[in-house]
Backbone as ProteinMPNN parsed JSONL, in Angstrom:
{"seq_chain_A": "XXXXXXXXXXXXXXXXXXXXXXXXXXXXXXXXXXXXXXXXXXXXXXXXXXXXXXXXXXXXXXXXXXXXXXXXXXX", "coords_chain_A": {"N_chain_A": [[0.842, -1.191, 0.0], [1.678, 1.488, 0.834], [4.327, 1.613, -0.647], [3.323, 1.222, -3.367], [1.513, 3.044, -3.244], [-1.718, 2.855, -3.438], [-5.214, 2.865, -4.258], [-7.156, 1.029, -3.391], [-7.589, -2.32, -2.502], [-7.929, -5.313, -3.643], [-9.563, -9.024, -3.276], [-10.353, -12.322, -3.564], [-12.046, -14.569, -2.796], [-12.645, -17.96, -2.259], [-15.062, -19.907, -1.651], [-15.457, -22.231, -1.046], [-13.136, -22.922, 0.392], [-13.184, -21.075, 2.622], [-14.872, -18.656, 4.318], [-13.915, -15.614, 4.086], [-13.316, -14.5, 7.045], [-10.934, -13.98, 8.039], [-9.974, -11.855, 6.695], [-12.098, -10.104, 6.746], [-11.675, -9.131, 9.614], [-9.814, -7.805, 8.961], [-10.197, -5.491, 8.386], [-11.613, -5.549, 4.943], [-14.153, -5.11, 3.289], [-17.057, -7.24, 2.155], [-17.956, -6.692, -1.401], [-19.491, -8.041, -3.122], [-20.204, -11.273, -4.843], [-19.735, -14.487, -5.572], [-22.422, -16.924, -6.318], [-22.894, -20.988, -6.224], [-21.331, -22.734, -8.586], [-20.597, -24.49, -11.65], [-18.046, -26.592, -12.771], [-16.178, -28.138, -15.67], [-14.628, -31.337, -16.118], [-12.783, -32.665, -18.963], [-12.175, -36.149, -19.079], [-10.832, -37.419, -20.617], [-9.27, -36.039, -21.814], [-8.039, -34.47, -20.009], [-8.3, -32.041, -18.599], [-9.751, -29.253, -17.794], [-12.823, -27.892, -19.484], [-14.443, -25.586, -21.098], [-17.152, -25.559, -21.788], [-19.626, -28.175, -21.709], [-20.652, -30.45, -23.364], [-21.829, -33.211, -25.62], [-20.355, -34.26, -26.999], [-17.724, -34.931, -25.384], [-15.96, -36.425, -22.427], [-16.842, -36.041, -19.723], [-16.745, -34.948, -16.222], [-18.486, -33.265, -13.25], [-17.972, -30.661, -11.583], [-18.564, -29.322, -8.725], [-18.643, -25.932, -7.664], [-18.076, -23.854, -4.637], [-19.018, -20.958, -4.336], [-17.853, -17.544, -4.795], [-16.309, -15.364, -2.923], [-15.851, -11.442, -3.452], [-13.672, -9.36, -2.051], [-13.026, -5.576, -0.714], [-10.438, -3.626, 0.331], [-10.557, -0.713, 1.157], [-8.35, 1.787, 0.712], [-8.168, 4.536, 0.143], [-10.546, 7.071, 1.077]], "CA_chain_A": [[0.0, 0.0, 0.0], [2.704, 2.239, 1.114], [4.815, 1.477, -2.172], [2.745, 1.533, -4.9], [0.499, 4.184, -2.89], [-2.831, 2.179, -4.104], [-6.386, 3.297, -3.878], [-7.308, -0.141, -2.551], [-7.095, -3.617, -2.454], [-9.211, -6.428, -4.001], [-9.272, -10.312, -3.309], [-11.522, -13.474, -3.903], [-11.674, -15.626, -1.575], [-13.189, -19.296, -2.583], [-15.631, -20.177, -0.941], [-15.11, -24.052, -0.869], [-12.191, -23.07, 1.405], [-12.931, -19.972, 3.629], [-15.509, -17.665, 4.302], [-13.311, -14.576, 4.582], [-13.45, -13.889, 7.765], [-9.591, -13.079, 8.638], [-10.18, -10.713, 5.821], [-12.917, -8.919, 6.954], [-10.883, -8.688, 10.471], [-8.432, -7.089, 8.434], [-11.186, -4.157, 7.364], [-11.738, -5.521, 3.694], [-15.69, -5.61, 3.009], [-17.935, -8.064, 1.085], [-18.372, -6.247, -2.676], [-20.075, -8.976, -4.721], [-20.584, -12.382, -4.427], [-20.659, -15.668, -7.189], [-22.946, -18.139, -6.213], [-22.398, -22.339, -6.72], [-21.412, -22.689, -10.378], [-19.943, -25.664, -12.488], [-16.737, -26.927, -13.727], [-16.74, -29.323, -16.355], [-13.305, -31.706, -16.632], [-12.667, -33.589, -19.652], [-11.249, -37.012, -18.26], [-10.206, -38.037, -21.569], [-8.012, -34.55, -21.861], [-7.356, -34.467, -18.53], [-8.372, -30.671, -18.65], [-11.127, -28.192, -17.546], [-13.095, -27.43, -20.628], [-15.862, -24.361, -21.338], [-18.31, -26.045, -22.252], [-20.122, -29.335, -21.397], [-21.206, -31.177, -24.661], [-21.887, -34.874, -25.91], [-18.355, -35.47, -27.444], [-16.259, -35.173, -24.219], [-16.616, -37.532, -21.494], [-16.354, -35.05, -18.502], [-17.608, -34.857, -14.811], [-19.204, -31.791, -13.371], [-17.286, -30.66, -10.203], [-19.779, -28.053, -8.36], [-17.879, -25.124, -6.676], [-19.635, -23.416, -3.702], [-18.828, -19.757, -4.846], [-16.694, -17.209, -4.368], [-16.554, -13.652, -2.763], [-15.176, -10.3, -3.801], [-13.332, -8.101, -1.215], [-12.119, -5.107, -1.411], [-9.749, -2.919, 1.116], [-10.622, 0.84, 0.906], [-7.314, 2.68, 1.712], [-8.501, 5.827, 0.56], [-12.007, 6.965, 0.582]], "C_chain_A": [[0.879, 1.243, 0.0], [3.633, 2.068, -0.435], [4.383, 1.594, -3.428], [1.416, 2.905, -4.413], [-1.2, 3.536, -3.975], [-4.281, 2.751, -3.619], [-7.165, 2.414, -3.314], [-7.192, -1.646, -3.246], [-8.333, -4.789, -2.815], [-8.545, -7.57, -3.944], [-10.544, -11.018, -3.493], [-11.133, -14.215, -3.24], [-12.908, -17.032, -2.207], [-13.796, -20.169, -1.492], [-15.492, -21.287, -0.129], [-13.74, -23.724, 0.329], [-12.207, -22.067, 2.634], [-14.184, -18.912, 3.397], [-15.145, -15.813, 4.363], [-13.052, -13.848, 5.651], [-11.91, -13.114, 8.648], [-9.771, -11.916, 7.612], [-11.11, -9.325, 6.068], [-12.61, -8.556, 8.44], [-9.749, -7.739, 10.15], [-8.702, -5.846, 7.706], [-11.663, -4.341, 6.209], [-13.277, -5.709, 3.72], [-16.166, -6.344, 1.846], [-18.291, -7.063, -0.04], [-18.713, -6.883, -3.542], [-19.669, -10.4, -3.88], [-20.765, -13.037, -5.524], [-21.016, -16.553, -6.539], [-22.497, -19.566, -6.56], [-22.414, -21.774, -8.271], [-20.44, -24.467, -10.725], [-18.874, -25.755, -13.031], [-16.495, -27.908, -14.166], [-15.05, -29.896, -16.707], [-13.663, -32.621, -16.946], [-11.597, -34.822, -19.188], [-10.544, -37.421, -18.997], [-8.963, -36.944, -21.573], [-6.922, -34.303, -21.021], [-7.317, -33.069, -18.06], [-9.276, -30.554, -18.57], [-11.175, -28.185, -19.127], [-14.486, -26.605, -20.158], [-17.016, -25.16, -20.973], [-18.823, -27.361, -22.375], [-21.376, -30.066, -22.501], [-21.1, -32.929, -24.723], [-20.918, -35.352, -26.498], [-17.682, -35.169, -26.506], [-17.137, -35.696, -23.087], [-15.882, -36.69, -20.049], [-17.287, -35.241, -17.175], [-17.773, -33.443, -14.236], [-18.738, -31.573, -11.717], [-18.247, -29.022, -9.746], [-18.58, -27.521, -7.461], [-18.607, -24.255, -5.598], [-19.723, -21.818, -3.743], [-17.642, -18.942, -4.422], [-17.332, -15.174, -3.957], [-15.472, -12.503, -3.03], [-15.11, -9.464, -2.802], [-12.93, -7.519, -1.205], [-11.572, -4.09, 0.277], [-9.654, -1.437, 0.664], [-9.495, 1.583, 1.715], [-7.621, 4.323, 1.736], [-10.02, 5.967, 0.34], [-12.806, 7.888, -0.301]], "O_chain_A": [[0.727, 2.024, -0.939], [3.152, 2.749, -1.341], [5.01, 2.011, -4.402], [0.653, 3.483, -5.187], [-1.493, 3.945, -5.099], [-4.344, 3.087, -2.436], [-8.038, 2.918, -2.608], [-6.749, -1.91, -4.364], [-9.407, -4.95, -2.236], [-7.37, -7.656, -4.299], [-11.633, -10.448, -3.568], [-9.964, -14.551, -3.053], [-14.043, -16.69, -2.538], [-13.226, -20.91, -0.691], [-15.422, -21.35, 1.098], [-13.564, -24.624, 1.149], [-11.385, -22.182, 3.542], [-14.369, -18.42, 2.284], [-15.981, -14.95, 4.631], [-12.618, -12.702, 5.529], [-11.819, -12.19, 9.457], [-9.6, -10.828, 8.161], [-10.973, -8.138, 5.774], [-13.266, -7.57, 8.775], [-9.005, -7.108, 10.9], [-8.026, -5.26, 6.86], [-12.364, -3.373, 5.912], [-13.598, -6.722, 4.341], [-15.755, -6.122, 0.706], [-19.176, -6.333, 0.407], [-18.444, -6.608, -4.711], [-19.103, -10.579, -2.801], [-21.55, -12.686, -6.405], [-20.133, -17.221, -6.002], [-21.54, -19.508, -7.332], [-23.058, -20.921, -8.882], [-19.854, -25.231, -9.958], [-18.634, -24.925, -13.908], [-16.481, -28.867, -13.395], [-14.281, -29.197, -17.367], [-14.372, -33.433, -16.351], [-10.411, -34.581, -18.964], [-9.495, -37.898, -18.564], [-7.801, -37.249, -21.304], [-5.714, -34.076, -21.087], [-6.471, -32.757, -17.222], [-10.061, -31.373, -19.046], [-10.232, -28.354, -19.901], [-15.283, -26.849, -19.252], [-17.611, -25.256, -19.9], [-18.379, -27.868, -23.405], [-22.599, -30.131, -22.372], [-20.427, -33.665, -24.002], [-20.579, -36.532, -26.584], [-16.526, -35.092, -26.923], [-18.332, -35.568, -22.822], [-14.749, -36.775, -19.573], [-18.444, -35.658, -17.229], [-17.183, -32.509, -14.779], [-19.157, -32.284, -10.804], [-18.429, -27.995, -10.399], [-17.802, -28.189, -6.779], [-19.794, -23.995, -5.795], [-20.653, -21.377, -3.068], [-16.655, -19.402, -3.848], [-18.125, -14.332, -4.378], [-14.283, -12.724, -2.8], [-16.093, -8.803, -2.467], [-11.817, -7.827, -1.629], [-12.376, -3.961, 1.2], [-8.776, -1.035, -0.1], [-9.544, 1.919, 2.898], [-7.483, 5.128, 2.657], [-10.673, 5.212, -0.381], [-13.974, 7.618, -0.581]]}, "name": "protein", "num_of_chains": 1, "seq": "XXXXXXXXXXXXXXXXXXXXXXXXXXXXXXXXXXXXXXXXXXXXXXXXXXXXXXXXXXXXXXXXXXXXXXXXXXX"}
């Protein structure tokens, strides 16, 4: 903050692992929010892919969302 003199600070925090709460001990507030969503990996590929179609043989890994915080240094 001090070094690059920044107007503030944004992170995402993943849900599946942490609710943010050292974060929001640390002043940063909730600014947005993504709900569960889908991630589709091709097993044949062995890679995430876009888009979940009838030629790739993929499994559907549900994520539980994610939140946007941001650290207001100046206001």
């Amino acid at each position: 903050i001090i070094q690059y003199q920044v107007d503030d600070v944004m992170t995402y925090i993943d849900k599946d692992w942490s609710e943010g709460g050292s974060f929001i001990k640390l002043g940063f507030d909730v600014v947005g929010e993504k709900n569960v969503f889908a991630h589709y990996f091709d097993v044949e590929k062995q890679q995430f892919v876009d888009v979940l179609n009838k030629n790739n043989n993929c499994i559907t890994i549900y994520k539980s969302g994610l939140l946007k915080l941001l650290f207001r240094v100046k206001e």
